[in-house]
C-alpha positions as semicolon CSV with decimal commas, in nm:
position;residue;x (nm);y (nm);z (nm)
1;X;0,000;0,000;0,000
2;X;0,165;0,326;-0,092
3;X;0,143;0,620;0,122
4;X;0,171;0,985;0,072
5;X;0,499;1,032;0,098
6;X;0,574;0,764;-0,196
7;X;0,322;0,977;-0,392
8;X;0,591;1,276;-0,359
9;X;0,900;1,113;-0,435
10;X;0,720;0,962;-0,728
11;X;0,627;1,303;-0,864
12;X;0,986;1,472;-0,718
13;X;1,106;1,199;-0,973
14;X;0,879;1,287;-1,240
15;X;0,963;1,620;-1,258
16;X;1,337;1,548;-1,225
17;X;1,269;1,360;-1,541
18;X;1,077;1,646;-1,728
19;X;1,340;1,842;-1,629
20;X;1,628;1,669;-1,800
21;X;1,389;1,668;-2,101
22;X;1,389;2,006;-2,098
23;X;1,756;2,104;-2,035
24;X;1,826;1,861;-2,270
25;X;2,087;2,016;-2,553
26;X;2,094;1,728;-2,764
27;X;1,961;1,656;-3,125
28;X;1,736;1,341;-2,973
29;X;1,395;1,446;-2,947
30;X;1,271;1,057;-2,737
31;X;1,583;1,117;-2,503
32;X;1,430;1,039;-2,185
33;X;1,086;0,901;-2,277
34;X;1,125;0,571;-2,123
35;X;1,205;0,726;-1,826
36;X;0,905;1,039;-1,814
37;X;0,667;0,754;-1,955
38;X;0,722;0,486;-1,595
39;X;0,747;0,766;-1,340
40;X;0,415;0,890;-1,505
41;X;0,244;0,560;-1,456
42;X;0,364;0,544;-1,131
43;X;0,191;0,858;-1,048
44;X;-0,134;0,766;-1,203
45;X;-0,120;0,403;-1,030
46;X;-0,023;0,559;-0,686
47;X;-0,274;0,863;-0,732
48;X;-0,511;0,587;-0,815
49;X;-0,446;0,386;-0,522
50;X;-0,461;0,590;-0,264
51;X;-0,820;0,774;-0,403
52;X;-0,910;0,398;-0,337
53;X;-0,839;0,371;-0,009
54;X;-0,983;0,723;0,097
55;X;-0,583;0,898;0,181
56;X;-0,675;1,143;-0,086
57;X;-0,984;1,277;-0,201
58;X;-1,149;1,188;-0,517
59;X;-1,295;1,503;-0,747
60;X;-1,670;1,508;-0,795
61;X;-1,631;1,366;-1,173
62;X;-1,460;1,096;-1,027
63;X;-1,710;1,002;-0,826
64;X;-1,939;1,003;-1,064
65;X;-1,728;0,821;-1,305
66;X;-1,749;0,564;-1,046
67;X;-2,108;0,583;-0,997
68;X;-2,173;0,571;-1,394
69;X;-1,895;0,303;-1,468
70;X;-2,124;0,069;-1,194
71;X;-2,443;0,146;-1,330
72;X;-2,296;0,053;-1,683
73;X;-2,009;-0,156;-1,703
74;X;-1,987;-0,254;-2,056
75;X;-2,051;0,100;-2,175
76;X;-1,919;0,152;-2,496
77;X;-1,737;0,475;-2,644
78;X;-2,017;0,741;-2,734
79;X;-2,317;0,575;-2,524
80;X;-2,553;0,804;-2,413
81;X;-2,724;0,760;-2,055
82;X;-2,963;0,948;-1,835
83;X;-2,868;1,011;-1,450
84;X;-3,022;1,281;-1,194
85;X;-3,238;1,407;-1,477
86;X;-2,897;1,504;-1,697
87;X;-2,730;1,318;-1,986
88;X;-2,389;1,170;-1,999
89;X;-2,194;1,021;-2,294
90;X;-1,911;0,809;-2,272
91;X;-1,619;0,867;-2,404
92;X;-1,235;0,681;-2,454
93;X;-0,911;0,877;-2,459
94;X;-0,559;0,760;-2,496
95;X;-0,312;0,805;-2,160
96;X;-0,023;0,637;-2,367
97;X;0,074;0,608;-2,689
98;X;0,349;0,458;-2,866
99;X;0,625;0,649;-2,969
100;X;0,503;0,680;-3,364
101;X;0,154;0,744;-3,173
102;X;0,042;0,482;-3,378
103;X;-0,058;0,237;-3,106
104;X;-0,233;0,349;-2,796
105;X;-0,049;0,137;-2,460
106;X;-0,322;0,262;-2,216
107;X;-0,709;0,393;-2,239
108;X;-0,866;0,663;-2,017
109;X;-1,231;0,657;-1,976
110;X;-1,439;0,928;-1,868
111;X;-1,833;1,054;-1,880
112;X;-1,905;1,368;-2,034
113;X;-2,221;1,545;-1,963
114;X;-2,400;1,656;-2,268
């Protein structure tokens, strides 16, 4: 179980990483990517975990991300739905892509009132 002060040092790192990206003098524009690319998923997976077990506090579209993503778990990309009287659609969004950006790595999912 990660705690808070993982959380920091995993963003401390993160932006040590963007960092050297951006001081970075030479002619290689994927120097460092690996490295940026796992200390963001880190973030995410820690952010992610702790939201979960109630250390940090979850934003009100997460929460009702949550509440949608139960009420419909197979919902596919563009689905429409009626909660509280208002509409949501939802929608798919790549977090990581492949260097060519051909190939998307990992999805994000949210709901999107309309």
């Amino acid at each position: 179980m990660p705690t808070l002060d993982d959380l920091a040092a995993a963003q401390s790192e993160l932006r040590r990483w963007d960092d050297a990206f951006a001081n970075d003098r030479s002619n290689n524009p994927n120097k460092y990517e690996a490295q940026r690319r796992d200390a963001a998923a880190l973030v995410r997976r820690i952010e992610r975990e702790l939201k979960d077990e109630g250390l940090l506090a979850k934003t009100e579209a997460e929460m009702l991300n949550e509440v949608l993503d139960r009420m419909y778990p197979n919902a596919k990309s563009k689905l429409i739905v009626s909660h509280n009287g208002k509409r949501y659609q939802s929608r798919y969004f790549p977090v990581v892509q492949s260097r060519s950006r051909k190939t998307v790595k990992e999805w994000g999912h949210t709901w999107d009132e309309v």
